[in-house]
Backbone as XML, in Angstrom:
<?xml version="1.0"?>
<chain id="A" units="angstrom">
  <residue number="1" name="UNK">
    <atom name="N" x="17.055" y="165.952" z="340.784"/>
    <atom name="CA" x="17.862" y="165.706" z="339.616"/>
    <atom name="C" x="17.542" y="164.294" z="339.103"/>
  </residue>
  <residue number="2" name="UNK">
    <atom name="N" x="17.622" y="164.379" z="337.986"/>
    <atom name="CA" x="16.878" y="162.818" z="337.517"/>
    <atom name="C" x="17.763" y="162.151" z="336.968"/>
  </residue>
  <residue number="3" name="UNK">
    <atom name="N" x="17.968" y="160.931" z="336.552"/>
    <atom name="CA" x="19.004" y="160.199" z="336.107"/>
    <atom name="C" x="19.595" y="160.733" z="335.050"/>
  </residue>
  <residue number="4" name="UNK">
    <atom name="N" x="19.530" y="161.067" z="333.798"/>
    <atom name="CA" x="20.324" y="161.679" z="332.859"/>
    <atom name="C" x="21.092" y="162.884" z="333.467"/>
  </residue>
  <residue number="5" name="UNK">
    <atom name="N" x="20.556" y="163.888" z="333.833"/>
    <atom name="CA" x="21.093" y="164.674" z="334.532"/>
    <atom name="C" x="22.168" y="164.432" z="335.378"/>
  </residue>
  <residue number="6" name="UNK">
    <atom name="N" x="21.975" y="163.552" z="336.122"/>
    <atom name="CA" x="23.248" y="162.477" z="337.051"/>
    <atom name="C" x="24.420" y="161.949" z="336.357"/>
  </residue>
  <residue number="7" name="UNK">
    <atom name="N" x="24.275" y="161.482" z="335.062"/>
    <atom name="CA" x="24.669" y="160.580" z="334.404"/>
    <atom name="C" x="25.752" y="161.894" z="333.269"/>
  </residue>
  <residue number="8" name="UNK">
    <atom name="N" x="25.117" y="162.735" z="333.200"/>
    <atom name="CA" x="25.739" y="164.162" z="332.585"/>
    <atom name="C" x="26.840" y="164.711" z="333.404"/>
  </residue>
  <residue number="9" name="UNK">
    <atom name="N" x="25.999" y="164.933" z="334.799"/>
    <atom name="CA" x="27.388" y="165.094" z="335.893"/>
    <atom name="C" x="28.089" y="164.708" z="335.516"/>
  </residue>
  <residue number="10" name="UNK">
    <atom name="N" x="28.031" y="163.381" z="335.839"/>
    <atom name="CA" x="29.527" y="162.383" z="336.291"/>
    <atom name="C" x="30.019" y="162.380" z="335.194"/>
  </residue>
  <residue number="11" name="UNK">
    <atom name="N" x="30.020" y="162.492" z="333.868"/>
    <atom name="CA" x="30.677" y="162.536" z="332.507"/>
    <atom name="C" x="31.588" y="163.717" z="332.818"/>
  </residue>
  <residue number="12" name="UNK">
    <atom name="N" x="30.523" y="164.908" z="333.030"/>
    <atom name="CA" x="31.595" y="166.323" z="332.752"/>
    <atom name="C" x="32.537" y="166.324" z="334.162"/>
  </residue>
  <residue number="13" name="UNK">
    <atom name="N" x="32.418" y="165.622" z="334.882"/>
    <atom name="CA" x="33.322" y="165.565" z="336.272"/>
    <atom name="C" x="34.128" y="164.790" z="335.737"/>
  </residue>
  <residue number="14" name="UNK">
    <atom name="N" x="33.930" y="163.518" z="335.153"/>
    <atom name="CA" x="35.628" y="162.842" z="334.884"/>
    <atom name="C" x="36.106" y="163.473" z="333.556"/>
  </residue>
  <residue number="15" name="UNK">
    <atom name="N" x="35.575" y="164.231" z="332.792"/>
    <atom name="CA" x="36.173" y="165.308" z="331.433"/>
    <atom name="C" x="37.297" y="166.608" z="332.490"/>
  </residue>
  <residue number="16" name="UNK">
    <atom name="N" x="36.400" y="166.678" z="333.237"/>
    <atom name="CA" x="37.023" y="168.044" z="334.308"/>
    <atom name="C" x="38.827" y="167.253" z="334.659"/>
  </residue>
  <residue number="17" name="UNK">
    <atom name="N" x="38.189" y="166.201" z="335.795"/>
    <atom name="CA" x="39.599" y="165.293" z="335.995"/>
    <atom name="C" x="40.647" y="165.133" z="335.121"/>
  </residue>
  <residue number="18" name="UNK">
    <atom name="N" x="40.245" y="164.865" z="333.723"/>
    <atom name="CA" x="41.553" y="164.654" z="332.878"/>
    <atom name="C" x="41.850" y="165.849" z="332.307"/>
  </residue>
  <residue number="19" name="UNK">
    <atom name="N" x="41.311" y="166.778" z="332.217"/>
    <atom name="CA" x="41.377" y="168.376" z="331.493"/>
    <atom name="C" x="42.046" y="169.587" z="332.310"/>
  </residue>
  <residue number="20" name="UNK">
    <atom name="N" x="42.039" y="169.391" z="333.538"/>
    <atom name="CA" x="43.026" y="170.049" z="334.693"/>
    <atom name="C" x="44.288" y="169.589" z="334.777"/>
  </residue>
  <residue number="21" name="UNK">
    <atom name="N" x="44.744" y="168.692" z="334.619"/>
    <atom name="CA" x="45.940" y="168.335" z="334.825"/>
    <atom name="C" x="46.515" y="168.415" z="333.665"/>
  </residue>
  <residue number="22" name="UNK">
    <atom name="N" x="46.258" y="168.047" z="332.262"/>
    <atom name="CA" x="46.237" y="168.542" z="331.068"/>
    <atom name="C" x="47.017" y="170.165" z="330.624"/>
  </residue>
  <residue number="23" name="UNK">
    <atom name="N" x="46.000" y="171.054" z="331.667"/>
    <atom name="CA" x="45.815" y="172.166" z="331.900"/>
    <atom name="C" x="47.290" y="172.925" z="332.374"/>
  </residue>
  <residue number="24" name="UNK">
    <atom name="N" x="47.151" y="172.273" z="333.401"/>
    <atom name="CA" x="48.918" y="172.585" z="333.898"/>
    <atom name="C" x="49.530" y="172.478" z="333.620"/>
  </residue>
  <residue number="25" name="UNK">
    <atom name="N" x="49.627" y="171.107" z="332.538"/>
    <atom name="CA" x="51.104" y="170.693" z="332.053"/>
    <atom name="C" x="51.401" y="171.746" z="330.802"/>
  </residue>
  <residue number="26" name="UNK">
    <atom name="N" x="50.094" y="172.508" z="329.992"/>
    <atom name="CA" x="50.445" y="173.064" z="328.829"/>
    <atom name="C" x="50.471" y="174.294" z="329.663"/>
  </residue>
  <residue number="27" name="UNK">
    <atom name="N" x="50.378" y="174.717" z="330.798"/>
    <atom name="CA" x="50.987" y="175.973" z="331.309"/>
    <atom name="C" x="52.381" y="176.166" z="331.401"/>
  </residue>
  <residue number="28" name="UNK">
    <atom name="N" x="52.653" y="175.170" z="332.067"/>
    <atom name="CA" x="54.592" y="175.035" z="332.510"/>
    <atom name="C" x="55.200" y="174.797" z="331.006"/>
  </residue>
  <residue number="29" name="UNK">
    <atom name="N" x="54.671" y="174.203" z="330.176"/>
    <atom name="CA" x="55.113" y="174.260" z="328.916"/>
    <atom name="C" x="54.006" y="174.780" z="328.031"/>
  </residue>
  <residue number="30" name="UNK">
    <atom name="N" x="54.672" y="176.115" z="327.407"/>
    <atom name="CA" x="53.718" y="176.965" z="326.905"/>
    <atom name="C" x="54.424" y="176.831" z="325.165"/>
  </residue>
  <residue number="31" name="UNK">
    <atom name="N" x="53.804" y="175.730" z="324.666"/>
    <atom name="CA" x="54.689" y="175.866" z="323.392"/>
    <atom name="C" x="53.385" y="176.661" z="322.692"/>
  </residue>
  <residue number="32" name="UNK">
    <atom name="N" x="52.227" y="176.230" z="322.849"/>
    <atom name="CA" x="51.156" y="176.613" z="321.894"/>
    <atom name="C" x="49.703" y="176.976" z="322.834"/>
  </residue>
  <residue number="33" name="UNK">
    <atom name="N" x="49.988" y="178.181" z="322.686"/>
    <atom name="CA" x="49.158" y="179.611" z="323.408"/>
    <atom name="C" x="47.625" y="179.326" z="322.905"/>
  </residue>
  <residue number="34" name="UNK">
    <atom name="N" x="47.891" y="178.368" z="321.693"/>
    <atom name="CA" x="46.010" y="178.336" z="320.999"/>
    <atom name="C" x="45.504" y="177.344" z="322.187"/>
  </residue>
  <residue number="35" name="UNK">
    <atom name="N" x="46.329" y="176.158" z="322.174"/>
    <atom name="CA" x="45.641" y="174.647" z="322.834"/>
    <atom name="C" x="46.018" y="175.174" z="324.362"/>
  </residue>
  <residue number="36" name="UNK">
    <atom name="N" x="46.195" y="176.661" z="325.395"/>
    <atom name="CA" x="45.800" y="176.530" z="326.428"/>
    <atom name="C" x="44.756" y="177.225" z="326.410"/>
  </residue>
  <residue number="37" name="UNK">
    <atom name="N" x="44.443" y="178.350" z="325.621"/>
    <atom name="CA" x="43.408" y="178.917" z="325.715"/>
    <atom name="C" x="42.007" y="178.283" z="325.417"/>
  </residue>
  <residue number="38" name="UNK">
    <atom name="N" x="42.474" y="176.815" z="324.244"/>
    <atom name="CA" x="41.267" y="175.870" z="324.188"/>
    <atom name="C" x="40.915" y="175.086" z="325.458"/>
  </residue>
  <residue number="39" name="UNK">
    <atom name="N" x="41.617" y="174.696" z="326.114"/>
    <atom name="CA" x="41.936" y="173.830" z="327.099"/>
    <atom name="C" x="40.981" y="174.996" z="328.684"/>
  </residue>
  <residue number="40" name="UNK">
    <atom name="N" x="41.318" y="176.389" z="328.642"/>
    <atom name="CA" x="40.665" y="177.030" z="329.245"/>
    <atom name="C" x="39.106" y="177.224" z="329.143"/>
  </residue>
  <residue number="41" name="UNK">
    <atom name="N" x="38.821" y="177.341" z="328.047"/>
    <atom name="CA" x="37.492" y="177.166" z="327.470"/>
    <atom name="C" x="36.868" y="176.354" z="327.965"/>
  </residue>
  <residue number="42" name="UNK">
    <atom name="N" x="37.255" y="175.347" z="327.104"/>
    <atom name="CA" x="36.723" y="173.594" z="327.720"/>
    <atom name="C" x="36.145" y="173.673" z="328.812"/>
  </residue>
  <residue number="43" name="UNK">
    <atom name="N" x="36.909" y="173.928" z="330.017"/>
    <atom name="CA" x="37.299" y="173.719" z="331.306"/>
    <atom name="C" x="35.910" y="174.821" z="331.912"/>
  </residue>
  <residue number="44" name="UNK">
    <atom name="N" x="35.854" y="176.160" z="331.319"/>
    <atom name="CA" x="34.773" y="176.909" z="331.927"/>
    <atom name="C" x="33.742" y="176.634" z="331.528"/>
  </residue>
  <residue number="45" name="UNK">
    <atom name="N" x="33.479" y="175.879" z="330.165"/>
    <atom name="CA" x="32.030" y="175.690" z="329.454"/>
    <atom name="C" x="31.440" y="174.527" z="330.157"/>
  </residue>
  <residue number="46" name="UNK">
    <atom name="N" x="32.659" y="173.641" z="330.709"/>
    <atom name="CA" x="31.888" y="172.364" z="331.771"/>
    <atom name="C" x="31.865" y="172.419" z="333.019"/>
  </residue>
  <residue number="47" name="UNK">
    <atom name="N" x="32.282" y="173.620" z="333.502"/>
    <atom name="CA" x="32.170" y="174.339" z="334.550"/>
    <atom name="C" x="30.706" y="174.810" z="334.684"/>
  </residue>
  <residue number="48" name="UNK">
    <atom name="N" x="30.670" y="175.914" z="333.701"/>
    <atom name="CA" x="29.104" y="176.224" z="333.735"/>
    <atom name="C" x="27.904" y="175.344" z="333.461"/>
  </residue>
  <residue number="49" name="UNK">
    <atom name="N" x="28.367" y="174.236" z="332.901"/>
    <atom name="CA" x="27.311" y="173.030" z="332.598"/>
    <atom name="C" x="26.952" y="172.587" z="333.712"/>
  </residue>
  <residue number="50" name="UNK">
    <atom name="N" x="28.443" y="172.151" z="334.147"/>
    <atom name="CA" x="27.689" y="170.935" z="336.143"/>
    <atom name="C" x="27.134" y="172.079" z="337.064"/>
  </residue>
  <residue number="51" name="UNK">
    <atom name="N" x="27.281" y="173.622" z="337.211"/>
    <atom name="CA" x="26.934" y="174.556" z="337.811"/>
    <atom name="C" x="25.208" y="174.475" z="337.272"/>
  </residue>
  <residue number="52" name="UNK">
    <atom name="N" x="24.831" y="174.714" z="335.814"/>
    <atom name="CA" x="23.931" y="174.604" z="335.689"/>
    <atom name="C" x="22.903" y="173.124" z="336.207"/>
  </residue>
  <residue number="53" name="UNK">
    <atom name="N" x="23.072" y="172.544" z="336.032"/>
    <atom name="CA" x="22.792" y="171.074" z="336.284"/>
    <atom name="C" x="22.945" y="170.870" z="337.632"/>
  </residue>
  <residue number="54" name="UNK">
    <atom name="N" x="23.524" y="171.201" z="338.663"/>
    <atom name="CA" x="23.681" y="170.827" z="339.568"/>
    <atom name="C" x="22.415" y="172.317" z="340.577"/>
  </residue>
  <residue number="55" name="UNK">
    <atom name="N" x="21.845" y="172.954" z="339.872"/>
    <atom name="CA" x="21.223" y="174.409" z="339.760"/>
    <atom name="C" x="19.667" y="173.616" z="339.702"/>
  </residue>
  <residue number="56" name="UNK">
    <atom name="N" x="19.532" y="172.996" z="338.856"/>
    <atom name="CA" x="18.501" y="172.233" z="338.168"/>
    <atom name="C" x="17.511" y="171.269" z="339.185"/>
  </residue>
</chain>
């Protein structure tokens, strides 16, 4: 893995960190069904990114 690649990680790992907890709080409070399902998204598309990348 070469430095950008590294440097991509660690971005979408601290995006992950603040986007999970995020995550929960608009679960227990479900005022707006759009921003968890965005918030779910998010969460799998940088999922599959560090999966890919970390693949690489």
């Amino acid at each position: 893995m070469d430095k950008k690649a590294k440097k991509r990680l660690d971005i979408i790992n601290k995006k992950l960190q603040m986007l999970r907890p995020r995550l929960a709080g608009s679960r227990e409070q479900a005022d707006d069904a759009e921003e968890l399902q965005q918030l779910e998204n998010e969460i799998s598309s940088l999922q599959a990114e560090a999966a890919e990348l970390k693949a690489s």
